[in-house]
mmCIF file of the N, C-alpha and C atoms, coordinates in Angstrom:
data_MODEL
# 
_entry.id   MODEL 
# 
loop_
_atom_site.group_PDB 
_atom_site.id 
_atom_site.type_symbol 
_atom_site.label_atom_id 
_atom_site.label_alt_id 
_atom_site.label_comp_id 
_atom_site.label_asym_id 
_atom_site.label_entity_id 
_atom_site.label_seq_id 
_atom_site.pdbx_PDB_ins_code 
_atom_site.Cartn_x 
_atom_site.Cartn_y 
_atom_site.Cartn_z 
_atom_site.occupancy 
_atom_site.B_iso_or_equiv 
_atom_site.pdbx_formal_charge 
_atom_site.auth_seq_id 
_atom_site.auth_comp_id 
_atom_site.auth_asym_id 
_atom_site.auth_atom_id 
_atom_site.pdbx_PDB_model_num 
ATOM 1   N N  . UNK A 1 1  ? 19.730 2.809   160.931 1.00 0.00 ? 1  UNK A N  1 
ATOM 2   C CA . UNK A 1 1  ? 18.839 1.721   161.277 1.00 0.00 ? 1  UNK A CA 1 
ATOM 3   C C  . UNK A 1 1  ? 19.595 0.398   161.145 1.00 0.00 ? 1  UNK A C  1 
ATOM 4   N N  . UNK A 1 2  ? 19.213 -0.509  162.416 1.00 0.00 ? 2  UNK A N  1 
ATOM 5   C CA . UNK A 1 2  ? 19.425 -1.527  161.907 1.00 0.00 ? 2  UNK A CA 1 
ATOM 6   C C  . UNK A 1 2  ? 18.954 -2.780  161.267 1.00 0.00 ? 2  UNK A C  1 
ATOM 7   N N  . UNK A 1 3  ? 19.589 -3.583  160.118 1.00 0.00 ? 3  UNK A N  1 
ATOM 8   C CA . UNK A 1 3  ? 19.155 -4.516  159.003 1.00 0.00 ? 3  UNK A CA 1 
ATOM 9   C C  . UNK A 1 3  ? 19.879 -5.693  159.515 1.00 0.00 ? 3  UNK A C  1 
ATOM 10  N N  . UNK A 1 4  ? 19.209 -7.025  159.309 1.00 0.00 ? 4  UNK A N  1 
ATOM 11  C CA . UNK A 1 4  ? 19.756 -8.277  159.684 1.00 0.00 ? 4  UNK A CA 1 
ATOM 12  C C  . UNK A 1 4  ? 20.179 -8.599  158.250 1.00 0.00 ? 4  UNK A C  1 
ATOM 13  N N  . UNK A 1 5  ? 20.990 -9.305  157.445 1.00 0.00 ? 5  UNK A N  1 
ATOM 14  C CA . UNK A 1 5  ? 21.043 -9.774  156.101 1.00 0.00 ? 5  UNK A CA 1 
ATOM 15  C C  . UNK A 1 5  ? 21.572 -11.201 156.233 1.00 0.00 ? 5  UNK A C  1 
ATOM 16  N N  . UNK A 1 6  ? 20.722 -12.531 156.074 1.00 0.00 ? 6  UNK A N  1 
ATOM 17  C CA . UNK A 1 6  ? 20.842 -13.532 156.699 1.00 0.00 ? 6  UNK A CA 1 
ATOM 18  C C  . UNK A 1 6  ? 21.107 -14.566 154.866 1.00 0.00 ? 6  UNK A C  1 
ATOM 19  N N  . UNK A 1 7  ? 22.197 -14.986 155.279 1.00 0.00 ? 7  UNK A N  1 
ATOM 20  C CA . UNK A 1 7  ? 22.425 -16.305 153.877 1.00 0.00 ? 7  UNK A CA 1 
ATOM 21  C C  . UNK A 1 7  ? 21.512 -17.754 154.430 1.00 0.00 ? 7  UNK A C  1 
ATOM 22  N N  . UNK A 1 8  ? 21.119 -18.078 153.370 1.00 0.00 ? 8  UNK A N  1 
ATOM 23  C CA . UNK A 1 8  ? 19.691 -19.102 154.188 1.00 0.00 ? 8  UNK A CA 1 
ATOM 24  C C  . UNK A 1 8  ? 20.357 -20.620 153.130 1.00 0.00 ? 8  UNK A C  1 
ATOM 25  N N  . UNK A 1 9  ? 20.335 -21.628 154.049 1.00 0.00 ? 9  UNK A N  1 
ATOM 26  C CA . UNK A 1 9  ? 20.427 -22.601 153.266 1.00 0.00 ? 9  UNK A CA 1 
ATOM 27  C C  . UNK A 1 9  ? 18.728 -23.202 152.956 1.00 0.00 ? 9  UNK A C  1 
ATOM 28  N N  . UNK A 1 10 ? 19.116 -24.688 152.431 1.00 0.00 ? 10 UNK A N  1 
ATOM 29  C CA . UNK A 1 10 ? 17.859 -25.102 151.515 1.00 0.00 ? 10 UNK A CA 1 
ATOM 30  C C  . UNK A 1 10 ? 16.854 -25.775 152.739 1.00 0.00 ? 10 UNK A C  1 
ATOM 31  N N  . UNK A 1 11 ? 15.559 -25.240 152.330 1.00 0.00 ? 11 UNK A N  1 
ATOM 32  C CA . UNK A 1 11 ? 14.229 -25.644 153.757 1.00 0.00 ? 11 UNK A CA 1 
ATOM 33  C C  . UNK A 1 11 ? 14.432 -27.177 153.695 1.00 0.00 ? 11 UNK A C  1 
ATOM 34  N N  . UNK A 1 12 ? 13.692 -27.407 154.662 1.00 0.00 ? 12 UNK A N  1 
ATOM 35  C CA . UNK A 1 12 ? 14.085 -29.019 155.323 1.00 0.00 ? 12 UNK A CA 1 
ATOM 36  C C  . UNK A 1 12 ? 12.256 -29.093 155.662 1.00 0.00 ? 12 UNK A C  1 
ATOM 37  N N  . UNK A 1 13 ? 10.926 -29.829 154.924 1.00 0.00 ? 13 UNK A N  1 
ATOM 38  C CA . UNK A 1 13 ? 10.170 -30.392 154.987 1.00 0.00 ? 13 UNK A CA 1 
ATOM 39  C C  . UNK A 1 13 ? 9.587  -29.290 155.546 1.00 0.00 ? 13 UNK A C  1 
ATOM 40  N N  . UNK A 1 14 ? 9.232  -27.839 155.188 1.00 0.00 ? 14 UNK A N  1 
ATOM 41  C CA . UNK A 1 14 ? 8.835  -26.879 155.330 1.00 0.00 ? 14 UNK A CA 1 
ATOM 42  C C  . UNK A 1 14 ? 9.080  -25.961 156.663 1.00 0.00 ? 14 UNK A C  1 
ATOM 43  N N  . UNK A 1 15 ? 9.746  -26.464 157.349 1.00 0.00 ? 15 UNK A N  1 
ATOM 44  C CA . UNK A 1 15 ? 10.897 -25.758 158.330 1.00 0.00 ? 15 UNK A CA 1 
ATOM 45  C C  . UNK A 1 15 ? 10.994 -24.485 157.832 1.00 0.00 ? 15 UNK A C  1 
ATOM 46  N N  . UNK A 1 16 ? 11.329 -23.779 159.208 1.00 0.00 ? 16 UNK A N  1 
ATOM 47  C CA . UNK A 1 16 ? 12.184 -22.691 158.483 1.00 0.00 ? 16 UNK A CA 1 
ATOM 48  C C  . UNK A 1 16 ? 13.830 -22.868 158.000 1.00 0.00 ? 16 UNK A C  1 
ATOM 49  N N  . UNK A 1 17 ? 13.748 -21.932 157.081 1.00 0.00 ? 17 UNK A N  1 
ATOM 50  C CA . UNK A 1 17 ? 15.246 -22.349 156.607 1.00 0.00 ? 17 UNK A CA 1 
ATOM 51  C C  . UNK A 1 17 ? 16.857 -22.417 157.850 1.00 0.00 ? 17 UNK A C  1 
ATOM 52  N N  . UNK A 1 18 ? 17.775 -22.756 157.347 1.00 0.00 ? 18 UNK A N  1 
ATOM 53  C CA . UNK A 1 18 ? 19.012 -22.979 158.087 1.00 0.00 ? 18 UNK A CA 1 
ATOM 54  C C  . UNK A 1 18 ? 19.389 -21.646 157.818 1.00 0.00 ? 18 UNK A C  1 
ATOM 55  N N  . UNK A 1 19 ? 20.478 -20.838 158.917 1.00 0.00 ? 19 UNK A N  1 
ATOM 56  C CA . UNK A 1 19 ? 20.916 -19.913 158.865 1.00 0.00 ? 19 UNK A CA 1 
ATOM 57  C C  . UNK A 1 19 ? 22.169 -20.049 158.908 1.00 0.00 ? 19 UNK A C  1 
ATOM 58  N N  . UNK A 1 20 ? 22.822 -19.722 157.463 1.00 0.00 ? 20 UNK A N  1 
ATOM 59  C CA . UNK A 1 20 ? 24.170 -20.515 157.403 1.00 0.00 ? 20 UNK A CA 1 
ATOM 60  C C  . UNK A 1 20 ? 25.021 -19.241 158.056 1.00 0.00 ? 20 UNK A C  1 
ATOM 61  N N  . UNK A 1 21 ? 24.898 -17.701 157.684 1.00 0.00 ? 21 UNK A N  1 
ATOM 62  C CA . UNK A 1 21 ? 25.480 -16.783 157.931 1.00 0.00 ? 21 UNK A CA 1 
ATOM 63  C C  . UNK A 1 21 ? 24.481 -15.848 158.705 1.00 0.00 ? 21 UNK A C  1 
ATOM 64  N N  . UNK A 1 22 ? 24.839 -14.455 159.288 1.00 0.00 ? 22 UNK A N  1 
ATOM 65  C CA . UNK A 1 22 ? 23.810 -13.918 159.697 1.00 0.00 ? 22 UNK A CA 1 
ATOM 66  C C  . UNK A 1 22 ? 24.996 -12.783 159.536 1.00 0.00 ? 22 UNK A C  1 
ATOM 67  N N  . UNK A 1 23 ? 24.436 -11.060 158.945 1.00 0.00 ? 23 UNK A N  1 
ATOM 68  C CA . UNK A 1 23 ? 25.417 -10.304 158.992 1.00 0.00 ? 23 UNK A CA 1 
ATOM 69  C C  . UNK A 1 23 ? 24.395 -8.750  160.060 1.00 0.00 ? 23 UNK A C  1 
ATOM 70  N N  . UNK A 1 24 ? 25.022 -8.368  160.865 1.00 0.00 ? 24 UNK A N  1 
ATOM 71  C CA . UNK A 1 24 ? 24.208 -7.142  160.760 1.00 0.00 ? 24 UNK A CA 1 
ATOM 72  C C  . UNK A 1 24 ? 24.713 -6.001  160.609 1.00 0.00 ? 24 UNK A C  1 
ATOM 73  N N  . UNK A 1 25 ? 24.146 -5.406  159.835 1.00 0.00 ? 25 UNK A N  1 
ATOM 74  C CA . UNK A 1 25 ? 24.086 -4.356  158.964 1.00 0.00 ? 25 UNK A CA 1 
ATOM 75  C C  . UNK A 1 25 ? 23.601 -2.789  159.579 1.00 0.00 ? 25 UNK A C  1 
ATOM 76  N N  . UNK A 1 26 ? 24.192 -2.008  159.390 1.00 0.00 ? 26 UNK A N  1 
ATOM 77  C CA . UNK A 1 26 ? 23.723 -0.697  159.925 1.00 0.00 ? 26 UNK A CA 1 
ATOM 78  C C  . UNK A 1 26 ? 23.512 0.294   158.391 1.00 0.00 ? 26 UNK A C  1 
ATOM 79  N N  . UNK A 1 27 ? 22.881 0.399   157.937 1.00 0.00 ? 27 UNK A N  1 
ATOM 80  C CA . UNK A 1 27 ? 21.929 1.357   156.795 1.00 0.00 ? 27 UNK A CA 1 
ATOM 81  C C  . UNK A 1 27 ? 21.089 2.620   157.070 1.00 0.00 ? 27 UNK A C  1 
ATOM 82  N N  . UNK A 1 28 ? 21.121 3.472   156.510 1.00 0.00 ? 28 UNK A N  1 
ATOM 83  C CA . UNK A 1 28 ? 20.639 4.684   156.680 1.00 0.00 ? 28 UNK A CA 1 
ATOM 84  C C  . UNK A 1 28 ? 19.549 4.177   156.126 1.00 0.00 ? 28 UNK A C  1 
ATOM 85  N N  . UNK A 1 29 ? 19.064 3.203   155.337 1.00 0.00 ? 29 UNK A N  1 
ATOM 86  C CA . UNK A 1 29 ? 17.753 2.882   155.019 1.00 0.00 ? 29 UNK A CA 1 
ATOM 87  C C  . UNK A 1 29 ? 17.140 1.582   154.047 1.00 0.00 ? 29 UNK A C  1 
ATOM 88  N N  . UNK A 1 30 ? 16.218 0.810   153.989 1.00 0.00 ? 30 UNK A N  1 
ATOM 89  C CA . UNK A 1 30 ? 16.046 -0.522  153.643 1.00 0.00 ? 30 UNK A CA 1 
ATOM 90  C C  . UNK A 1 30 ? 16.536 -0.346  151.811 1.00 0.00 ? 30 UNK A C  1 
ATOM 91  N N  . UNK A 1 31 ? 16.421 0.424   151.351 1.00 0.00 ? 31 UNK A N  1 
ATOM 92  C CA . UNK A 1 31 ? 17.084 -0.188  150.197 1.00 0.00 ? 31 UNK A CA 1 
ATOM 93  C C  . UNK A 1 31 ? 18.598 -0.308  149.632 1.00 0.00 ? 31 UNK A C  1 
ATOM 94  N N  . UNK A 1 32 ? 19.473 0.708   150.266 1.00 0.00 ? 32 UNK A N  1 
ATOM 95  C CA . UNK A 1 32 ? 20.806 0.275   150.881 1.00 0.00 ? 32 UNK A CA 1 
ATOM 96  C C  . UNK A 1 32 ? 20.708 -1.099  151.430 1.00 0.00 ? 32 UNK A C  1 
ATOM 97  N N  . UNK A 1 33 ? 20.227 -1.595  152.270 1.00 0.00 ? 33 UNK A N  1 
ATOM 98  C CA . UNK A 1 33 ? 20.473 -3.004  152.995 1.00 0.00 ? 33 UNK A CA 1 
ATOM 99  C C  . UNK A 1 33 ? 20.034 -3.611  151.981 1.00 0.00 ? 33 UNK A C  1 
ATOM 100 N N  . UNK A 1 34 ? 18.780 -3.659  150.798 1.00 0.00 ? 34 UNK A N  1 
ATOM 101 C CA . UNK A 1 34 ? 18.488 -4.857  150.162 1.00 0.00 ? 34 UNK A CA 1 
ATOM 102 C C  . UNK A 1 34 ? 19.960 -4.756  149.285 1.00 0.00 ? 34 UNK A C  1 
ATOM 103 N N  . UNK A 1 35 ? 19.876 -3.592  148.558 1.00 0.00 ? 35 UNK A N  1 
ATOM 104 C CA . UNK A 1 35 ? 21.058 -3.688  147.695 1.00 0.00 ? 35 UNK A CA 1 
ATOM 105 C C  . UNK A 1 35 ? 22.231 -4.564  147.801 1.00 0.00 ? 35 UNK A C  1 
ATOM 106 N N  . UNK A 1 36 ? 22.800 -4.732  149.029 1.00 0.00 ? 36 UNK A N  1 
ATOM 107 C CA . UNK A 1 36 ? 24.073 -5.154  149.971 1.00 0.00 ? 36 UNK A CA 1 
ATOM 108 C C  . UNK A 1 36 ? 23.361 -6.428  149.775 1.00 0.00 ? 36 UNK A C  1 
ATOM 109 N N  . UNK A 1 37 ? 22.728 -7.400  150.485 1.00 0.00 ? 37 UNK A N  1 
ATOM 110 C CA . UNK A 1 37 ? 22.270 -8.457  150.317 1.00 0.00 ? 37 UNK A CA 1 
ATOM 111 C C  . UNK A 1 37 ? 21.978 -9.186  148.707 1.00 0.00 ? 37 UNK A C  1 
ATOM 112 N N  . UNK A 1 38 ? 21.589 -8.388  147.477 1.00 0.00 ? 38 UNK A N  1 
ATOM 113 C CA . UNK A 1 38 ? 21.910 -8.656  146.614 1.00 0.00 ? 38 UNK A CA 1 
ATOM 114 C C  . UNK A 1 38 ? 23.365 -9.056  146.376 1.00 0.00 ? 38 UNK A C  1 
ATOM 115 N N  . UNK A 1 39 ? 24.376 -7.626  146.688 1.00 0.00 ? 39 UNK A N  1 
ATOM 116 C CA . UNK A 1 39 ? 25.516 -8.281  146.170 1.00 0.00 ? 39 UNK A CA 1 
ATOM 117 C C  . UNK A 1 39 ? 26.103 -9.248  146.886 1.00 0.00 ? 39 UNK A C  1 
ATOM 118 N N  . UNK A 1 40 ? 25.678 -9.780  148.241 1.00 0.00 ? 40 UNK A N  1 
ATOM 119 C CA . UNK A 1 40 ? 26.254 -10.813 148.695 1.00 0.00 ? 40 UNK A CA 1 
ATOM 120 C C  . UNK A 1 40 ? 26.142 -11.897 148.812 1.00 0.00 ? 40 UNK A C  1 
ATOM 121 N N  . UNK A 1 41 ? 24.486 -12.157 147.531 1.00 0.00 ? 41 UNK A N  1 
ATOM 122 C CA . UNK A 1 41 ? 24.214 -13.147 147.107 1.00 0.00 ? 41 UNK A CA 1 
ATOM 123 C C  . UNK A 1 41 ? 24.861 -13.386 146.112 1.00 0.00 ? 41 UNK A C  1 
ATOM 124 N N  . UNK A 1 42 ? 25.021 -12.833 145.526 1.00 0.00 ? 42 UNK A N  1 
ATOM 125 C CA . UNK A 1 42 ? 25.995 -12.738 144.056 1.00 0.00 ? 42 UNK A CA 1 
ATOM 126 C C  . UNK A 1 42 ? 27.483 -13.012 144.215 1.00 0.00 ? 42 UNK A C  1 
ATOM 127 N N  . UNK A 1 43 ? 28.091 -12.922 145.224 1.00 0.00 ? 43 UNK A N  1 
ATOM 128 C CA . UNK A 1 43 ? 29.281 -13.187 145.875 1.00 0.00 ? 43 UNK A CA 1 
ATOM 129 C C  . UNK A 1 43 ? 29.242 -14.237 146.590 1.00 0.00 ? 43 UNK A C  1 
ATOM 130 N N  . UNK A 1 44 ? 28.393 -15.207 147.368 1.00 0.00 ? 44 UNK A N  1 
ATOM 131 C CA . UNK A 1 44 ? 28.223 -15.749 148.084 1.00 0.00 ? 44 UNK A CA 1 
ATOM 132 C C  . UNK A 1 44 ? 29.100 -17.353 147.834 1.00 0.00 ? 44 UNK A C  1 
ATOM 133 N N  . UNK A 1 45 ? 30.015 -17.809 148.703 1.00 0.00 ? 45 UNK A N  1 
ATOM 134 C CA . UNK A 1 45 ? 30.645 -19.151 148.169 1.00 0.00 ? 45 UNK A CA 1 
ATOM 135 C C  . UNK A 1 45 ? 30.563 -20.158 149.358 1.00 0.00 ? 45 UNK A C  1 
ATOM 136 N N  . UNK A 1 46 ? 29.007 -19.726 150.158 1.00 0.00 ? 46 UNK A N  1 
ATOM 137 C CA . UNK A 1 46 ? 28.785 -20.888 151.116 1.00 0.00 ? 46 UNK A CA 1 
ATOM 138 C C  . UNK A 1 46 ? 28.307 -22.003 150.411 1.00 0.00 ? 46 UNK A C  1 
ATOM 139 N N  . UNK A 1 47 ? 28.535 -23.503 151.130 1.00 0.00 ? 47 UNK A N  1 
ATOM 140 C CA . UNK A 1 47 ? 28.008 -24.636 150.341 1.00 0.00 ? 47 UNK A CA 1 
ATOM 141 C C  . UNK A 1 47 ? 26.522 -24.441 150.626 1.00 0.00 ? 47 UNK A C  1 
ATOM 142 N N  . UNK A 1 48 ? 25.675 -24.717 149.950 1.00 0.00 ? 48 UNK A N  1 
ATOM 143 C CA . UNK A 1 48 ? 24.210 -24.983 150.177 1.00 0.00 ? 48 UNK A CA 1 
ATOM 144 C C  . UNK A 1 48 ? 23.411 -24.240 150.362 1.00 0.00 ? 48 UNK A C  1 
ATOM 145 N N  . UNK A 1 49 ? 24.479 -22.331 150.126 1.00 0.00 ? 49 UNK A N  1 
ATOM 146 C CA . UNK A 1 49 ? 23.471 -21.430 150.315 1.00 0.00 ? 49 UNK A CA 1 
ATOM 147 C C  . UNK A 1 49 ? 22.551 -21.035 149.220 1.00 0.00 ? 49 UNK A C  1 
ATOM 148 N N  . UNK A 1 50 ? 20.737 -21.380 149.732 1.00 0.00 ? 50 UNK A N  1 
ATOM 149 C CA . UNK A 1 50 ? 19.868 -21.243 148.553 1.00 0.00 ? 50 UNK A CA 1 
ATOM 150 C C  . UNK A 1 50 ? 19.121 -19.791 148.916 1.00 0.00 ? 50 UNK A C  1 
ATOM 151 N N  . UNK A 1 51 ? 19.387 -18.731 149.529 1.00 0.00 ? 51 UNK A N  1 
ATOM 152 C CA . UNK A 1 51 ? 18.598 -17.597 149.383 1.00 0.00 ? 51 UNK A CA 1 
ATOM 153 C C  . UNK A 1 51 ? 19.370 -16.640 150.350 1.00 0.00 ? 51 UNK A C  1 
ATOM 154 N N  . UNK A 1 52 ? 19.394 -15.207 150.241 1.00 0.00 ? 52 UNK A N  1 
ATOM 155 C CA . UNK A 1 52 ? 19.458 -14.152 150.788 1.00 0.00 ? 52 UNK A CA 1 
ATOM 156 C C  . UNK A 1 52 ? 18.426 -13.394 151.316 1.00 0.00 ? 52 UNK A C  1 
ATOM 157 N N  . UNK A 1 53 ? 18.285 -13.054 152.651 1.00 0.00 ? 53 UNK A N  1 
ATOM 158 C CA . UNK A 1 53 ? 16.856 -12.336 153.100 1.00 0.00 ? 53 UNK A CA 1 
ATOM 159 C C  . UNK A 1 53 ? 17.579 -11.357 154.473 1.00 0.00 ? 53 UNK A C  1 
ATOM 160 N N  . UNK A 1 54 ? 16.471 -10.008 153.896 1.00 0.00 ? 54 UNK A N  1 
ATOM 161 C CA . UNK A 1 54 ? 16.614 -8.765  154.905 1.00 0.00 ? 54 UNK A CA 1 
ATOM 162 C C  . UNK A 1 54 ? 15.897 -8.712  156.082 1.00 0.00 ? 54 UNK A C  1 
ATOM 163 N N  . UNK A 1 55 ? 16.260 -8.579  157.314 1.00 0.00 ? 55 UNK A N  1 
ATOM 164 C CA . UNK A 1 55 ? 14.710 -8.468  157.943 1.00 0.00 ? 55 UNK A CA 1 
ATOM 165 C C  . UNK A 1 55 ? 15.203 -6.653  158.808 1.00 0.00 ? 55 UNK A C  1 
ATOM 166 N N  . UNK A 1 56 ? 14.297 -6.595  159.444 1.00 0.00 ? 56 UNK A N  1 
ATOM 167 C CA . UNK A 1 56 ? 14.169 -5.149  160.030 1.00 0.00 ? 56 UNK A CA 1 
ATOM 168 C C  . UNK A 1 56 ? 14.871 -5.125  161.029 1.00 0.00 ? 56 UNK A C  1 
ATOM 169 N N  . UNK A 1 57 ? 14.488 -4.439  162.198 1.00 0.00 ? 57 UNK A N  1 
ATOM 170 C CA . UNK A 1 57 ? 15.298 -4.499  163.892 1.00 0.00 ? 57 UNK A CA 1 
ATOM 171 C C  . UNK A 1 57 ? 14.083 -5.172  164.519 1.00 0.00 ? 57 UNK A C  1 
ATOM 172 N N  . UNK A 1 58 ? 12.884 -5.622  163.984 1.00 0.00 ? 58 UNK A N  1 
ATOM 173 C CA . UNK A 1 58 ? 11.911 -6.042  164.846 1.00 0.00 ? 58 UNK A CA 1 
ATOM 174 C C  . UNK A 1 58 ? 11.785 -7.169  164.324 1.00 0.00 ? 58 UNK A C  1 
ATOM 175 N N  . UNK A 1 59 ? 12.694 -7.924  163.458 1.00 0.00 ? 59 UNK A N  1 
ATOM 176 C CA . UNK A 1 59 ? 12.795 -9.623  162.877 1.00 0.00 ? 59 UNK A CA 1 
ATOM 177 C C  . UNK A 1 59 ? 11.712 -9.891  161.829 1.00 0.00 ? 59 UNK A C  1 
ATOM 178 N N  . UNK A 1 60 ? 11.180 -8.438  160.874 1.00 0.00 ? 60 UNK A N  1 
ATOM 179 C CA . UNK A 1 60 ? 10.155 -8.385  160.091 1.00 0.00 ? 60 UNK A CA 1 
ATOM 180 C C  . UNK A 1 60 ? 10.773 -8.680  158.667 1.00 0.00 ? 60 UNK A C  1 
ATOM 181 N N  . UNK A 1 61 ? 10.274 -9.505  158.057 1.00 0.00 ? 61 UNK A N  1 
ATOM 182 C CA . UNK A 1 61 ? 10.976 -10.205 156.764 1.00 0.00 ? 61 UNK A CA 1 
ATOM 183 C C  . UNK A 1 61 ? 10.701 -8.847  155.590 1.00 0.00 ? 61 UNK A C  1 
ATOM 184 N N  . UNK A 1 62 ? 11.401 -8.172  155.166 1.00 0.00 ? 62 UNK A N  1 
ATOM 185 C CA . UNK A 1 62 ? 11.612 -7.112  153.996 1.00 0.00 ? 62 UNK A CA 1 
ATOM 186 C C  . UNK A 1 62 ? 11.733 -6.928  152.391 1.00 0.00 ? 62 UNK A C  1 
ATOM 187 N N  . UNK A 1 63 ? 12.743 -8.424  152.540 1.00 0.00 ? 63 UNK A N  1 
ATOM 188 C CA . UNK A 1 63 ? 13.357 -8.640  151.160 1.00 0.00 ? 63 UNK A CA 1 
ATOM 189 C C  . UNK A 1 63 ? 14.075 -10.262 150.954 1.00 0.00 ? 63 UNK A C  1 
ATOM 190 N N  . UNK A 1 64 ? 13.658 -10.574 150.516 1.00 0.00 ? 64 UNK A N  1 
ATOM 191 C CA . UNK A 1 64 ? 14.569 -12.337 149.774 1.00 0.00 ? 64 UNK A CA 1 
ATOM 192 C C  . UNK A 1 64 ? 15.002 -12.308 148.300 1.00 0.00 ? 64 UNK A C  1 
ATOM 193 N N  . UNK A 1 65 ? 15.749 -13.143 148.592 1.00 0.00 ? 65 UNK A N  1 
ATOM 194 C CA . UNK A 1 65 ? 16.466 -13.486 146.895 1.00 0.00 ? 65 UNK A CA 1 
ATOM 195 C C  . UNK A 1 65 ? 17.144 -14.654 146.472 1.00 0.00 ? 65 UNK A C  1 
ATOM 196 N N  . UNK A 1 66 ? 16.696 -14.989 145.739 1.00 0.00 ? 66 UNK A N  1 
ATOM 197 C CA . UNK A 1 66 ? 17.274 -16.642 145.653 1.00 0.00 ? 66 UNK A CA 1 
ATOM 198 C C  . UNK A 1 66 ? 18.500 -16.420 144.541 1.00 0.00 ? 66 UNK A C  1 
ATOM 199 N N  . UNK A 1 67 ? 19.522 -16.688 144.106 1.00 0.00 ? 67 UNK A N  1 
ATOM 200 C CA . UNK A 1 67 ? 20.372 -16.593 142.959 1.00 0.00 ? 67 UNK A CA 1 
ATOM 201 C C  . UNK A 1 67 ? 19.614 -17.278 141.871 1.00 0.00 ? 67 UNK A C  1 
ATOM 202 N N  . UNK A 1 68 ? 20.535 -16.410 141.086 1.00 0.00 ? 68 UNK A N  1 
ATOM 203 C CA . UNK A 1 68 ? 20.124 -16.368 139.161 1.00 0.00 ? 68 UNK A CA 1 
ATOM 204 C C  . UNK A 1 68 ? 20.518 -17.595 138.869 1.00 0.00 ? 68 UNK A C  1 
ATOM 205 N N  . UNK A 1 69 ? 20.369 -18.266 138.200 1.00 0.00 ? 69 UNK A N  1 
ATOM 206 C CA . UNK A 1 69 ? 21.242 -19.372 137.137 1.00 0.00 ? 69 UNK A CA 1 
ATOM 207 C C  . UNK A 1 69 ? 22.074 -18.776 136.152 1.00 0.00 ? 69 UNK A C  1 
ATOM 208 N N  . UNK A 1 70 ? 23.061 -19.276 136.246 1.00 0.00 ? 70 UNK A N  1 
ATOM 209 C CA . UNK A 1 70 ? 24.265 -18.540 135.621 1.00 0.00 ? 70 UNK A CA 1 
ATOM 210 C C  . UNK A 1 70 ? 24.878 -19.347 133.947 1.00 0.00 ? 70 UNK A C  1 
# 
């Protein structure tokens, strides 16, 4: 199946967010893809990126994640 896993910068006056990265992902199934999006929030060294989010093959929102404070 395929998973979109999108690095989101910070909303702009309730906009939808900026799409700093966009990866797509091929997963045998959605929690493989969230997993992956975790760690590439956790890895992530874009400027201004404030969240990680999964969506489906039909652009259906699945999973988000904002980073921890470290």
């Amino acid at each position: 199946m395929i998973y979109f896993i999108d690095v989101l910068g910070a909303r702009r006056r309730g906009d939808q967010p900026e799409i700093l990265s966009r990866i797509i992902d091929h997963e045998s199934d959605a929690r493989e893809a969230k997993r992956k999006a975790a760690k590439i929030l956790a890895g992530v060294t874009f400027v201004g990126a404030a969240a990680v989010r999964v969506l489906d093959r039909d652009g259906v929102e699945i999973f988000s994640c904002k980073p921890t404070m470290r």
